[in-house]
C-alpha positions in Angstrom: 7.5 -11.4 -0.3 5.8 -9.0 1.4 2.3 -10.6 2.9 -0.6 -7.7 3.8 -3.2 -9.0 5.9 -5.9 -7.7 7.6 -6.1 -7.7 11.4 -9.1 -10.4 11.3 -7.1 -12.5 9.3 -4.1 -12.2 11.6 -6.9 -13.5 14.1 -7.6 -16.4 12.3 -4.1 -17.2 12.4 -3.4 -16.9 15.8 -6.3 -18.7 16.9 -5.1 -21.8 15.1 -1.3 -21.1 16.2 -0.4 -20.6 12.9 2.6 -18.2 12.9 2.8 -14.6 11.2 4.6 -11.6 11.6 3.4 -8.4 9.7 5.8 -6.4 7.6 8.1 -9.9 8.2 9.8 -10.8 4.3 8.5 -14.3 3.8 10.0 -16.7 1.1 8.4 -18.6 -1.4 8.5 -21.8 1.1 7.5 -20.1 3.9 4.4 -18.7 2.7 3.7 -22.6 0.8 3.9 -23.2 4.8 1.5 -21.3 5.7 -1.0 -22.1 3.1 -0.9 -25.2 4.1 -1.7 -24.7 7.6 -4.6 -22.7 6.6 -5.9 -24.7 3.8 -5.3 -27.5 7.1 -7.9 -25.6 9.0 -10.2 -25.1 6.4 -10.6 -28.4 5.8 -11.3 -29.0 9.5 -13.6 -26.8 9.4 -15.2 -28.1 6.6 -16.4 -31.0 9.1 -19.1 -28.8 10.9 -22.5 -28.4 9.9 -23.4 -25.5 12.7 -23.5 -21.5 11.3 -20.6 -20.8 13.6 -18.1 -23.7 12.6 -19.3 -23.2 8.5 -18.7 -19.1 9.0 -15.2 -20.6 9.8 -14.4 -22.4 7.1 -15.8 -19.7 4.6 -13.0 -17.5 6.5 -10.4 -20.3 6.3 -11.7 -20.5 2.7 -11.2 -16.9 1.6 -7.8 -16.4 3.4 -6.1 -19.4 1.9 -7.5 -18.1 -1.8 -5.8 -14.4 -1.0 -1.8 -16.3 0.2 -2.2 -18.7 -2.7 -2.7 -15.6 -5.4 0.1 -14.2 -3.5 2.6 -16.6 -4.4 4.5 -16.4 -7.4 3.8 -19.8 -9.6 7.3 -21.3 -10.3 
């Protein structure tokens, strides 16, 4: 599968070393893998109580929502 993101969400992704590669084909597992990592960071940022560390998990939030309607259910 094919996964579009925007260029702020490839941001988010590279600033937690989370690997993506636009246009790249992903499989079913591979995308699960990334969820993961996001949904990872979005519960770290869930810790914070400051505007900046809660606009972060919002962000986290919102981009783990978009992969996981993205991936067919089994």
């Amino acid at each position: 599968m094919k996964i579009e993101l925007t260029p702020q969400e490839q941001a988010l992704l590279k600033a937690r070393e989370i690997a993506f590669a636009p246009g790249q084909d992903y499989t079913e597992e591979e995308a699960l893998t990334m969820l993961d990592a996001v949904r990872d960071s979005e519960v770290y940022y869930s810790q914070g109580e400051d505007a900046e560390t809660q606009r972060l998990y919002s962000q986290y939030a919102a981009l783990g929502d978009k992969l996981f309607a993205l991936i067919p259910e089994a």
